[in-house]
C-alpha positions as CSV (number, residue, x, y, z in Angstrom):
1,X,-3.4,-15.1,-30.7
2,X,-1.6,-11.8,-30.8
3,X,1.7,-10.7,-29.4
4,X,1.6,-8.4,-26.5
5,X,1.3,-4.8,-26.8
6,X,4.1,-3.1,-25.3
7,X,3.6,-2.0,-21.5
8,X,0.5,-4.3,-21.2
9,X,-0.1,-6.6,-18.4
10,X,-2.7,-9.3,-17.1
11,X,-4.8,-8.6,-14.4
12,X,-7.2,-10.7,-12.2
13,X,-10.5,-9.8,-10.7
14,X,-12.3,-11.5,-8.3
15,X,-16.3,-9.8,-8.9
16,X,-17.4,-10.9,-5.6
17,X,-21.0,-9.6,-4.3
18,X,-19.4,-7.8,-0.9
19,X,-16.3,-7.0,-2.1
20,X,-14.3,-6.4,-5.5
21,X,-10.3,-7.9,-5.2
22,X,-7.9,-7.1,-8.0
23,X,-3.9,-8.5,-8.7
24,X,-1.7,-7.4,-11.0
25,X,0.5,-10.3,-13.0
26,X,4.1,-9.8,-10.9
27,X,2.7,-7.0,-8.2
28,X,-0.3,-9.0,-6.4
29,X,-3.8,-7.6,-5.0
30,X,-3.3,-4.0,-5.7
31,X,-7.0,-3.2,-5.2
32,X,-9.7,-4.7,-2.3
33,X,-12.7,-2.4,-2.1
34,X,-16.5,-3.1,-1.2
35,X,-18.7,-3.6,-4.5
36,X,-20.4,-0.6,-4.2
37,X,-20.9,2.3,-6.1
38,X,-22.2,6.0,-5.7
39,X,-24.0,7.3,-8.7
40,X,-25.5,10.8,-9.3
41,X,-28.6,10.6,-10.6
42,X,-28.9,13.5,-12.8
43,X,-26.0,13.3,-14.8
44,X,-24.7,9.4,-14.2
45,X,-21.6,10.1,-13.6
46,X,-20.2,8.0,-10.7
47,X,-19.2,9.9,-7.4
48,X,-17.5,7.1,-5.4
49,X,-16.6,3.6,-5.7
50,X,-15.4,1.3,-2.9
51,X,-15.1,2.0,0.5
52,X,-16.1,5.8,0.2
53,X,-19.5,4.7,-1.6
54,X,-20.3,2.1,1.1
55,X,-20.1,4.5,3.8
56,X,-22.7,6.2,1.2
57,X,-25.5,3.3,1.4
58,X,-28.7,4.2,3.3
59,X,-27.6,7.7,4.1
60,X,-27.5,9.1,0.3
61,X,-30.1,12.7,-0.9
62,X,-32.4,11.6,-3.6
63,X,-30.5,12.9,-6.4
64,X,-27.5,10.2,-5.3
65,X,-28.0,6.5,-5.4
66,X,-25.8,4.2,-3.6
67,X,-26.3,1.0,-5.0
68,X,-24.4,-2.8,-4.6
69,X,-24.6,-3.8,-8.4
70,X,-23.7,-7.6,-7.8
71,X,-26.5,-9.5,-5.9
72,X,-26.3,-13.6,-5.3
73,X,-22.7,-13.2,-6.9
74,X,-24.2,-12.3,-10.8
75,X,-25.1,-8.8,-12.3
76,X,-28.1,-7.1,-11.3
77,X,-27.4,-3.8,-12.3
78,X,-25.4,-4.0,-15.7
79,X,-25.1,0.0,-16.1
80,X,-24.3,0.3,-12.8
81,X,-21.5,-2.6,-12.7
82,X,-20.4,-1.3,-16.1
83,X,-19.3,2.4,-14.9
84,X,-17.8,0.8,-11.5
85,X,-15.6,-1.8,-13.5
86,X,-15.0,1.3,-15.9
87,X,-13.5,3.2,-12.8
88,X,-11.5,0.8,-11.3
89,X,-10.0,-0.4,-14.4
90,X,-9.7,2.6,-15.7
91,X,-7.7,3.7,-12.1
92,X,-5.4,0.3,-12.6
93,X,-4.4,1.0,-15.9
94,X,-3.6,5.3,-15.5
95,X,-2.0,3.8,-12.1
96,X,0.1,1.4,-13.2
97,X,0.7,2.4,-16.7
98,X,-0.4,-0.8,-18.2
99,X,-2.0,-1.6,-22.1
100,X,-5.5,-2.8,-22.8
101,X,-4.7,-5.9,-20.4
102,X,-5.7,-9.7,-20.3
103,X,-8.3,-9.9,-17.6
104,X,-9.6,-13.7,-15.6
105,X,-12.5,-13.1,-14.1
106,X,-14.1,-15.3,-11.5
107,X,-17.7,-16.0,-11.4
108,X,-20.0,-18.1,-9.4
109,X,-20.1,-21.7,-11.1
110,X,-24.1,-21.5,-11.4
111,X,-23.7,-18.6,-14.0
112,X,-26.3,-18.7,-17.1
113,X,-24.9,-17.3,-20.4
114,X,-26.5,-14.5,-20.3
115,X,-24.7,-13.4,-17.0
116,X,-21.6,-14.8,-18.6
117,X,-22.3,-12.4,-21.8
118,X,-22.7,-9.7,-19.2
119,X,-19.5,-10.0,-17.4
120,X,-17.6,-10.3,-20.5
121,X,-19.3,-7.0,-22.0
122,X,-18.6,-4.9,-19.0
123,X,-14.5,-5.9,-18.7
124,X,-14.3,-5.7,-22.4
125,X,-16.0,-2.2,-22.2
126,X,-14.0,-1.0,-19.5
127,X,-10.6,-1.5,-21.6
128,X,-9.6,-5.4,-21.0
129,X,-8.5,-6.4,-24.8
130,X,-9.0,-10.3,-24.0
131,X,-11.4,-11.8,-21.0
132,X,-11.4,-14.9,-19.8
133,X,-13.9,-16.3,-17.2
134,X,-12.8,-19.0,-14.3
135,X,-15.8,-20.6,-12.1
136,X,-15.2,-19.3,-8.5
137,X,-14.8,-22.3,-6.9
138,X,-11.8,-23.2,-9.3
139,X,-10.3,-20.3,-9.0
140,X,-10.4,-20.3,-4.9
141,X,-9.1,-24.2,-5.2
142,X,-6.0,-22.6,-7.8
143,X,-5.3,-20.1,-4.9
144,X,-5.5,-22.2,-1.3
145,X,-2.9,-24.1,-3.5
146,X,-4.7,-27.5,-4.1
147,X,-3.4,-29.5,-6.5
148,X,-6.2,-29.3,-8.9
149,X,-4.3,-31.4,-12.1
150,X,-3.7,-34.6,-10.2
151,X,-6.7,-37.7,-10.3
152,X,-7.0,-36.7,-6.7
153,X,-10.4,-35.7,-5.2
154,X,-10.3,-32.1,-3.4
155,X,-13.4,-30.8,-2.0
156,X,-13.4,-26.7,-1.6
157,X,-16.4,-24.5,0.0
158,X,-16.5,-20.9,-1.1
159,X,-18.4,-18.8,1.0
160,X,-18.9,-15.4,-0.5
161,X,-21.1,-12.4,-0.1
162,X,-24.2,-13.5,-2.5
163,X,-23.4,-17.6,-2.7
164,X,-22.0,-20.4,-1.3
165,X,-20.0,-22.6,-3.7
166,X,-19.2,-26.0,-3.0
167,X,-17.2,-28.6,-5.7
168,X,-15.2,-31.4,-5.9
169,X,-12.3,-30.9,-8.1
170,X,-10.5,-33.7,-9.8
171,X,-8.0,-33.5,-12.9
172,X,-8.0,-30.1,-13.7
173,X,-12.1,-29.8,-13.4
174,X,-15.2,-30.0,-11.2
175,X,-16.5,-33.2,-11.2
176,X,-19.4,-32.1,-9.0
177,X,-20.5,-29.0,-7.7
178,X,-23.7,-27.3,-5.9
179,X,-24.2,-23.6,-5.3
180,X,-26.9,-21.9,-3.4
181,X,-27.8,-18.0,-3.2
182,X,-27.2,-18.4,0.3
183,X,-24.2,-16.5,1.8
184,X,-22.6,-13.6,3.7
185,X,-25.5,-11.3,2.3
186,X,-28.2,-13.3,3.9
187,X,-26.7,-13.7,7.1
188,X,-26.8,-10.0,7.4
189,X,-30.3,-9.9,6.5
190,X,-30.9,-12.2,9.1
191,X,-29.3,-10.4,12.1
192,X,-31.6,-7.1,10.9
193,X,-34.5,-9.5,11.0
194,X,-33.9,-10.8,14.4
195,X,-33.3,-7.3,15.6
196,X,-36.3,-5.9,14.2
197,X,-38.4,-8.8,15.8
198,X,-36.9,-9.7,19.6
199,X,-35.4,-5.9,20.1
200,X,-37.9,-4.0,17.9
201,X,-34.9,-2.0,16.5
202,X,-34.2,-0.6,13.0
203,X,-30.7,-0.9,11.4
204,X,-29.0,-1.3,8.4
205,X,-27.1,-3.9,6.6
206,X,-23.5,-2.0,7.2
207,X,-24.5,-2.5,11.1
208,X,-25.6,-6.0,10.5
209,X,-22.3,-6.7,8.5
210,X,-20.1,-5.4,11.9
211,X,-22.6,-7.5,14.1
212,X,-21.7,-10.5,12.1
213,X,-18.0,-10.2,12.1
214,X,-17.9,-9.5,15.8
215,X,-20.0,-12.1,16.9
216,X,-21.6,-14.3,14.3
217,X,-20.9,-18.1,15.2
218,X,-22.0,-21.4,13.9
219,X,-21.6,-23.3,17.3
220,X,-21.6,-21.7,21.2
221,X,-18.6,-20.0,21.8
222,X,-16.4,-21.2,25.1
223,X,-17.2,-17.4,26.7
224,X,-20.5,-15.8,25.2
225,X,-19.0,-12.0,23.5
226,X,-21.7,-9.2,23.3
227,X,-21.6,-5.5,21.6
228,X,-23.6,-2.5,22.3
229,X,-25.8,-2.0,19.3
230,X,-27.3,0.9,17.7
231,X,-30.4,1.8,15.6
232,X,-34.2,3.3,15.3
233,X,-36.2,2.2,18.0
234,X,-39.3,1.2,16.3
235,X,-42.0,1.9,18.9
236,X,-40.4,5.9,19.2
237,X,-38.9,6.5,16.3
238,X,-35.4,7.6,18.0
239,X,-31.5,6.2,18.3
240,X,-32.0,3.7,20.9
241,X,-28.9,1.3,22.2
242,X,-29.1,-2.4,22.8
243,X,-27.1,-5.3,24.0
244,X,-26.7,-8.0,21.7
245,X,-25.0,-11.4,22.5
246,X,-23.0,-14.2,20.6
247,X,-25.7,-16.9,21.6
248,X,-28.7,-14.8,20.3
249,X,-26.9,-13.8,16.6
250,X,-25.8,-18.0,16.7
251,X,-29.8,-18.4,16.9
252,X,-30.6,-15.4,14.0
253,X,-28.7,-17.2,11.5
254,X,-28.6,-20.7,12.2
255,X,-30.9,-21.2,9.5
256,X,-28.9,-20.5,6.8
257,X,-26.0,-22.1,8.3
258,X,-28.0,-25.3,8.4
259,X,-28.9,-24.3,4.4
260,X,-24.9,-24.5,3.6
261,X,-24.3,-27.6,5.9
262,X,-26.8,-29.0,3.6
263,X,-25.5,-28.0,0.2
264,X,-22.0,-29.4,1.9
265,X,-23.7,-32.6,3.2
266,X,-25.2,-32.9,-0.3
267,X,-22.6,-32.5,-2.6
268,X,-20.7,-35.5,-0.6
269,X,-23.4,-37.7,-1.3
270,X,-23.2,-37.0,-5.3
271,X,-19.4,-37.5,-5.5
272,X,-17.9,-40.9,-6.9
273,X,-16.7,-43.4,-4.2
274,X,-13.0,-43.4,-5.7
275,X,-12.9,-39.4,-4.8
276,X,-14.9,-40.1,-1.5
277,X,-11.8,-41.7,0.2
278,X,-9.1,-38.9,-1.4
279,X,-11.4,-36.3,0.7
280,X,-12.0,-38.0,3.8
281,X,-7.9,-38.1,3.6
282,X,-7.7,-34.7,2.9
283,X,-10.5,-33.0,4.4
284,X,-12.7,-29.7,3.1
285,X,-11.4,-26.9,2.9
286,X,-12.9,-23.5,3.8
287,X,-12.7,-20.0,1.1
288,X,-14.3,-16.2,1.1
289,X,-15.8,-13.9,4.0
290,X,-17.8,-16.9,5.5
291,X,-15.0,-18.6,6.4
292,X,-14.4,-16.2,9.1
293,X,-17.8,-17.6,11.0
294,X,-16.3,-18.9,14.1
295,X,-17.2,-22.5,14.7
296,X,-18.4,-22.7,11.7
297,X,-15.8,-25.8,10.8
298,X,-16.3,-27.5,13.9
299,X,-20.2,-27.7,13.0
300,X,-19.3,-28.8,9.7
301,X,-16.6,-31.2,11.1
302,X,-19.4,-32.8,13.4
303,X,-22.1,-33.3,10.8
304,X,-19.9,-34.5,8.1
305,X,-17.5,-36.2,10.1
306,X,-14.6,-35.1,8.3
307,X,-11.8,-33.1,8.5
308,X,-12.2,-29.4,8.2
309,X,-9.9,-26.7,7.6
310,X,-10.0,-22.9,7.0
311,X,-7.8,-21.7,4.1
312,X,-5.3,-19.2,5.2
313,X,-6.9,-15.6,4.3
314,X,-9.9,-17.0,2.7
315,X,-11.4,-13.8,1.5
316,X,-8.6,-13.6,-0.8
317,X,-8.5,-17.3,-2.3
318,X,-10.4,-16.5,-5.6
319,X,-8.1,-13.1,-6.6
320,X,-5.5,-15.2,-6.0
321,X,-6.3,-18.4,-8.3
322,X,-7.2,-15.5,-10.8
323,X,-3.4,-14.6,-10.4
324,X,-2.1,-18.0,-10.6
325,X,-4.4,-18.7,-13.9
326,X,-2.6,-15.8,-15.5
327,X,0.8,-16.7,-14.7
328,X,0.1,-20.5,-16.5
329,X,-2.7,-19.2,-19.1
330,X,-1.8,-21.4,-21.7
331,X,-1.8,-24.5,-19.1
332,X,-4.6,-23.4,-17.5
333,X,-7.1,-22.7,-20.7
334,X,-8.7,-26.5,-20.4
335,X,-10.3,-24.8,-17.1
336,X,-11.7,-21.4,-17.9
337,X,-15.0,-21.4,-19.4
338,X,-14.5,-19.1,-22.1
339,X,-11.7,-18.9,-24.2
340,X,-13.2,-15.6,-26.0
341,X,-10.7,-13.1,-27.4
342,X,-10.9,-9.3,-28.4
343,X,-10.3,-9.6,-32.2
């Protein structure tokens, strides 16, 4: 393995679907921006990243395309993914004055090889010298700090913008593990379905997204919260202003809810009996965005009558077990999936 270059330093990416999280070995998350990118069409040069770029989506002239290149947590987009990991690295490394750096990536933990290839090309085109890929779920375990070495069973559920992880980690692996393309994303689409169909209004995911934060639950809540909504009417054609309530956005995206109680419910029933009784000690614990759903470990505590506990800011577990990774690389190798370096 080669020494260092001078002024070089390790960075860790969490590629998430919604949103792109980067820290910086010794300085933490220096970057958290939506995975979203602004491209003009004529010359394919990028015009925003981030933030600026989502408030781009659904509003952009033809010549400009707005586009999330990550969907269900893998590459859809390669060119697209490649110029916005170009930019940001790019940024990190005139920003902080850093080498070609080491970069641990995490990616979902139903990746094929090809997507594995894919991710691997783009950081290694956008200036990493070595990359090294960590399965999401791991990587979320390494940062709600669960002891992921000892014979001890831990169960973690990662709820992300494009899938819903769930594996139980013993020993420094994942002895079992299920993942579904059903997350954040499709909760979003279902609150513009709903809309569409019981208020015959028009609106967009970004809309959606605010709906769901504000008053997407898994169970009832104690007091029923509502929000003035706004979109197309769809029998007129103009900006029209609804009501919508906690109890009917509960009933837009219960099925998918039920979808991840599942993939939860089902994973239980495909772990050993010796792990079994370490989690029903221990309990499950809750990563990413979906976390946030309120209720949503109550309902899970109910129909797996078990323990349940949120991690403490979920949406930044994954980054943060990339961090942790590159503090003990060496330790840590046994985990990652790769162990490819830049010759």
């Amino acid at each position: 393995m080669k020494l260092f270059s001078f002024g070089s330093k390790d960075i860790g990416i969490d590629l998430g679907t919604a949103n792109i999280l980067v820290t910086l070995k010794g300085k933490g998350i220096i970057l958290n921006e939506p995975s979203v990118v602004a491209i003009d069409c004529k010359t394919n040069n990028i015009l925003a990243t981030g933030q600026e770029a989502k408030e781009m989506l659904g509003r952009t002239p033809m010549e400009i395309k707005a586009i999330k290149p990550l969907q269900d947590g893998v590459i859809a987009d390669f060119t697209a993914t490649q110029l916005m990991l170009k930019n940001i690295i790019g940024k990190i490394v005139e920003r902080y004055n850093i080498g070609k750096p080491r970069v641990v990536v995490g990616v979902p933990s139903g990746i094929t090889e090809v997507e594995e290839r894919a991710v691997e090309e783009s950081i290694l085109q956008a200036g990493a010298r070595e990359v090294y890929l960590i399965e999401e779920p791991m990587a979320a375990a390494i940062g709600a700090n669960m002891d992921i070495a000892e014979p001890n069973g831990n169960i973690i559920v990662d709820i992300g913008g494009g899938t819903t992880e769930v594996a139980v980690i013993s020993l420094g692996g994942i002895v079992v593990s299920n993942s579904i393309r059903i997350a954040g994303d499709e909760l979003d689409e279902d609150i513009v379905n709903y809309i569409r169909k019981e208020k015959n209004l028009a609106i967009g995911l970004t809309t959606a997204e605010e709906i769901k934060k504000e008053l997407g639950c898994a169970l009832p809540l104690v007091t029923e919260a509502s929000m003035e909504v706004r979109g197309r009417d769809l029998a007129t054609g103009l900006p029209e202003t609804v009501q919508v309530t906690s109890t009917e956005i509960e009933f837009a995206i219960r099925e998918s809810i039920e979808k991840i109680v599942e993939v939860v419910k089902q994973t239980l029933e495909r772990t050993p009996p010796e792990l079994s009784s370490d989690i029903m000690e221990k309990g499950i614990v809750l990563a990413g965005g979906g976390a946030l759903i309120k209720n949503l470990d109550k309902l899970l505590a109910i129909r797996t009558e078990m323990p349940v506990y949120v991690t403490e800011e979920p949406l930044q577990c994954v980054v943060k077990g990339t961090g942790k990774t590159l503090e003990d690389l060496e330790k840590l190798k046994t985990i990652l999936i790769n162990s490819r370096k830049r010759k």
